[in-house]
C-alpha positions, 0 to 999 in steps of 0.5 A: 637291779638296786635294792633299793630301786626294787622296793620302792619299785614294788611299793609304786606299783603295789599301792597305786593299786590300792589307789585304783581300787578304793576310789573306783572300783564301787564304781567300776561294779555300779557300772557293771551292774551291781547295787549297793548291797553287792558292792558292800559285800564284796568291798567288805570281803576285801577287808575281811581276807585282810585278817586271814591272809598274811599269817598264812603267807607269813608262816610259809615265808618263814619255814621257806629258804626263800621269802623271795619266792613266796613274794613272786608267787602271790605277786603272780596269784595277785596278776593271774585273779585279775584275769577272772574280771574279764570272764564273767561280770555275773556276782559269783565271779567278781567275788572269787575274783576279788577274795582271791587277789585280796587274798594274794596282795595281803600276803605280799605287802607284809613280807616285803615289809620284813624284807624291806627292814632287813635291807634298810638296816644293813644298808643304813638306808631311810625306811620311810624314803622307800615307802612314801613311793607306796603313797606317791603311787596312790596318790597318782593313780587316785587322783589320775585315774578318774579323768582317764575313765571320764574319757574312756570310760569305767572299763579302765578299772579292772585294766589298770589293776591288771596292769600295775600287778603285771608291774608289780609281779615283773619288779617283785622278781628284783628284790632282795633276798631275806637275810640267812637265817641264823644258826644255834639251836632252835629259837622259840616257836612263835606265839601270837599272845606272848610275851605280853609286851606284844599282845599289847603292842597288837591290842595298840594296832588295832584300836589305832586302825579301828579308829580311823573306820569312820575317817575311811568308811565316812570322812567323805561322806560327811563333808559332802553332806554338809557342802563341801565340792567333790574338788574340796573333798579330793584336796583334803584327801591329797592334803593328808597324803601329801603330810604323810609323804613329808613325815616317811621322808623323815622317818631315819631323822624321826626315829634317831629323836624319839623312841620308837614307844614315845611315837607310837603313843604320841601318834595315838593321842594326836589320833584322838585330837584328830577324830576329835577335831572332825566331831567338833568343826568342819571349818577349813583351818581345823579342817586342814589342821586334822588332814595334816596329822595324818603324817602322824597317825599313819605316817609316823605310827607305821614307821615306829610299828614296823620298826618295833615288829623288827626289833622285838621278833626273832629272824626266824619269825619276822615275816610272822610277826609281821603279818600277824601285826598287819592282820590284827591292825589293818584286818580286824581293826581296821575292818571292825571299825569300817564295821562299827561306823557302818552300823552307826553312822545313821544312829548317831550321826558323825559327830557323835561317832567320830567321838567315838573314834576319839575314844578307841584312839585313848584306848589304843594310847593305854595299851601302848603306854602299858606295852612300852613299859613292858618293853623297858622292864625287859630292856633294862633287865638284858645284861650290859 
């Protein structure tokens, strides 16, 4: 199968897991049984493996000759934990169940990352064209998935996921493989806090996803406590996918522009704008002005992030790297402010925190404007 087929193939199925799961599958346990405090638990533990899964993968990726494999063996650990949802819905169950599919699915995302710059770059193919087949999966089964269990009923939750990871496992036998490792003496071994460049690059990934814990955790919930329809709420939603599928589409145009420092700190600073907004007004041209900058604070910040990971990491630690990124971003920062706006979002109320969230943004803008100068002090020195 094309390469390029392949990757967007596995990003589909991949994300319109993700489209399943975070929709519906609170509601697929209230369905089973389960009350508010279970299904917090269980949700929060999808989050927290997001922060210990992927340097694992990531370090076994690289000290094995084959990234592939390892990217078939979790795509089929994430197929074979899905089989524990049809066992038992007893709590114990559904929480093995759960740790262990989050704890393979993490895993596989980073390393189809790496795999994917690599391709991109030799092919001189657009990332972002390959990517946004990841949103256009969510999107679909987010917005699809729902009438179908209005019919069939929630029992289609755990159906589903089983089946786009059986899709997703038979696509992830096409992929590409990693590029040869180079030859020469030994490279460095990989050092989380070193050089200092990338500490702060990571320190910018977290407060960017920590910013958006009470977009994920509470945006919706806002909105409909001030009046807004489940209908209104779901467009908005789409809204801002819809903007970050038009932003990857351009990601090559995007990229040949601007450095890839220019966008990541642009990104953080129209994050700040955009939590601001939302602390601000729920009016609808506001409103719909913050949905669509998210084609730039995740669209246009993941792009320039995975790029940076490639450009700055040693063949021989790319999918290191780049898990590490994923778990210090997506996995503690995004789960430390899922965490954050939970514990506060009654004390303060939303205004107050999404101006907090607007804060975290600055503070993630600073740790990209100091990690882009490091970057350039270290770029002009390398000889012409």
């Amino acid at each position: 199968m094309n390469a390029y087929l392949s990757l967007a193939g596995f990003y589909t199925f991949y994300f319109a897991t993700l489209g399943i799961w975070m929709p519906y599958w609170p509601l697929y346990m209230a369905h089973i049984g389960h009350g508010a405090a279970a299904i917090g638990m269980v949700t929060s533990l999808s989050m927290a493996i997001k922060l210990l899964g992927p340097p694992i993968w990531g370090r076994l990726a690289d000290r094995s000759d084959s990234r592939k494999t390892i990217i078939l063996t979790t795509s089929a650990g994430a197929l074979a934990s899905t089989g524990l949802f049809y066992l038992s819905n007893d709590l114990a169950v559904i929480t093995i169940a759960v740790a262990s599919l989050h704890f393979f699915l993490v895993g596989c995302i980073a390393l189809v990352e790496t795999t994917a710059m690599e391709t991109v770059t030799r092919h001189h193919w657009d990332y972002g064209r390959i990517r946004l087949w990841g949103s256009a999966g969510f999107i679909l089964l987010a917005l699809g998935l729902g009438p179908l269990a209005d019919h069939w009923g929630l029992m289609l939750v755990p159906l589903a996921i089983s089946l786009f990871q059986l899709l997703q496992t038979l696509i992830a036998s096409q992929l590409p493989e990693a590029e040869p490792k180079p030859g020469g003496p030994p490279c460095q071994p990989y050092r989380l806090f070193g050089p200092r460049k990338i500490l702060w690059f990571n320190l910018m990934g977290l407060f960017m996803l920590l910013s958006h814990g009470a977009y994920y955790g509470f945006m919706s919930i806002h909105l409909e406590a001030n009046g807004f329809s489940k209908t209104a709420i779901g467009a908005l939603w789409a809204l801002g996918v819809l903007a970050e599928i038009a932003i990857l589409a351009q990601s090559n145009a995007i990229l040949k522009r601007f450095s890839v420092s220019a966008i990541l700190i642009t990104t953080l600073l129209l994050a700040a704008t955009r939590w601001t907004i939302y602390s601000l007004t729920l009016t609808w041209p506001w409103l719909i002005l913050g949905q669509v900058l998210h084609a730039f604070t995740f669209g246009a910040f993941h792009i320039a992030a995975i790029r940076r990971v490639y450009d700055t990491s040693h063949p021989n630690h790319r999918a290191t790297a780049q898990s590490w990124f994923s778990a210090i971003s997506y996995g503690a920062g995004l789960g430390g402010g899922l965490l954050l706006a939970g514990g506060l979002y009654n004390r303060i109320g939303a205004q107050s925190l999404f101006a907090l969230m607007a804060v975290m943004a600055l503070l993630g803008s600073l740790a990209a404007l100091y990690s882009a100068r490091l970057f350039n002090l270290d770029t002009s020195k390398m000889p012409s």
